[in-house]
C-alpha positions as CSV (number, residue, x, y, z in Angstrom):
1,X,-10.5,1.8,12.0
2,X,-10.2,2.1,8.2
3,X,-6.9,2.5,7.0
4,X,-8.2,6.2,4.7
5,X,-9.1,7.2,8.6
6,X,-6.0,6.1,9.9
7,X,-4.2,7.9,7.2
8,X,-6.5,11.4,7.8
9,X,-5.7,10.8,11.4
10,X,-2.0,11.5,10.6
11,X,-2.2,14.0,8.5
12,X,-2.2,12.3,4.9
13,X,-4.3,13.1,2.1
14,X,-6.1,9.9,0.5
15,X,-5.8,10.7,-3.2
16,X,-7.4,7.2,-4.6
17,X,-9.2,4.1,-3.3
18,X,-10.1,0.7,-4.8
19,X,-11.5,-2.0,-4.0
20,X,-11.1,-3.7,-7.0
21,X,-7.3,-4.7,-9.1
22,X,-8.5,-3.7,-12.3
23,X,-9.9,-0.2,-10.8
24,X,-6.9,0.4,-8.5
25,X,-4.7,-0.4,-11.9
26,X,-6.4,2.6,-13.3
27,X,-6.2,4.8,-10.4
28,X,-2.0,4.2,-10.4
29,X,-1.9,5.2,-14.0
30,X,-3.9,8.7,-14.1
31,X,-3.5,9.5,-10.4
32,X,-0.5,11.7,-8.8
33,X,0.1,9.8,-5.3
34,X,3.3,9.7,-2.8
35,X,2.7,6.3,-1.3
36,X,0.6,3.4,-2.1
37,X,-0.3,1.6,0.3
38,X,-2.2,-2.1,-1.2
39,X,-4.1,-4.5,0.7
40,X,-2.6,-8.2,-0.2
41,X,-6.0,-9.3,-1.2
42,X,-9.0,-7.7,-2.7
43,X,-12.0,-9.0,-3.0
44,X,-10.2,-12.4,-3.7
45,X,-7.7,-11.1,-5.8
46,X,-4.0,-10.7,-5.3
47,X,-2.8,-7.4,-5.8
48,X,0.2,-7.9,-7.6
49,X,-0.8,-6.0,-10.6
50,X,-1.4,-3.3,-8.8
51,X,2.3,-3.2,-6.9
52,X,3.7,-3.8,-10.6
53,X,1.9,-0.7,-11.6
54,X,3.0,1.5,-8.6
55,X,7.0,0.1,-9.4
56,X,6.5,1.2,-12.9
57,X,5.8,4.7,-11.5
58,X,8.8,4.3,-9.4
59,X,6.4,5.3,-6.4
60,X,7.1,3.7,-3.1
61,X,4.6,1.3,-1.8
62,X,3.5,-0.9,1.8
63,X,1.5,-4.2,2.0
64,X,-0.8,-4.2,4.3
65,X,-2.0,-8.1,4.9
66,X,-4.1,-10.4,7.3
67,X,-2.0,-13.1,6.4
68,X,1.9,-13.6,6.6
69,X,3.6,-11.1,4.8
70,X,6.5,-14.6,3.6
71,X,3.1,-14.9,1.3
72,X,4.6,-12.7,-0.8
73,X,6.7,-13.3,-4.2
74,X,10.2,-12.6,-4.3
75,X,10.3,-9.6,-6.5
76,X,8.5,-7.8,-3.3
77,X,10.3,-9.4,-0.6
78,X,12.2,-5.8,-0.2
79,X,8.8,-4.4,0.6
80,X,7.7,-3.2,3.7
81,X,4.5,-5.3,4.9
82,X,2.2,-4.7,8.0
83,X,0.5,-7.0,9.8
84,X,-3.3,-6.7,10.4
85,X,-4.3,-5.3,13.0
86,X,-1.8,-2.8,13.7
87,X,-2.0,0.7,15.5
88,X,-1.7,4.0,14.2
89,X,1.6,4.4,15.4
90,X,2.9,1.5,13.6
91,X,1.0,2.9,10.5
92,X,2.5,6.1,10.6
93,X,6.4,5.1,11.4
94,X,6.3,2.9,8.8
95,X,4.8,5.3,5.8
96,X,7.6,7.8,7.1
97,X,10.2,5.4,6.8
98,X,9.3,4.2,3.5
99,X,9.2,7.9,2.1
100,X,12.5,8.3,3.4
101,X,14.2,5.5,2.3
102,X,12.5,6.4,-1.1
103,X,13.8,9.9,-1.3
């Protein structure tokens, strides 16, 4: 299941996709969002830039990732990261718990 239907399946509104780091750059500077939630890898490309941009917003964010989430750098090693696959539960427990702790 794609994550945009996982989301709409518990009650989230999907305000941006990307599939590309320069495009999602753009949609975290001129889009109004809660939660980010950025796959480790797109197309190739780390998405570093793209967490960078959601911090500058002061937005929370979760990795979602295929590979370990230790892959990631230390200045997102307070993160929250799921592993792929995952169920809709975990999906959902974890976006609540990160808007919490954000509030």
């Amino acid at each position: 299941m794609m994550i945009a239907d996982m989301l709409q399946e518990l009650g989230h509104r999907v305000a941006a996709e990307a599939d590309r780091v320069d495009g999602a750059v753009e949609l975290v500077q001129k889009t109004y969002f809660d939660l980010a939630i950025l796959n480790l890898n797109l197309h190739g490309e780390p998405v570093f830039p793209v967490a960078e941009a959601v911090k500058a917003r002061n937005r929370p964010f979760i990795f979602v990732t295929g590979y370990n989430a230790s892959m990631l750098p230390a200045q997102f090693s307070d993160r929250p990261a799921l592993q792929k696959p995952f169920q809709l539960e975990t999906l959902g427990k974890l976006i609540e718990a990160t808007l919490k702790s954000h509030r």
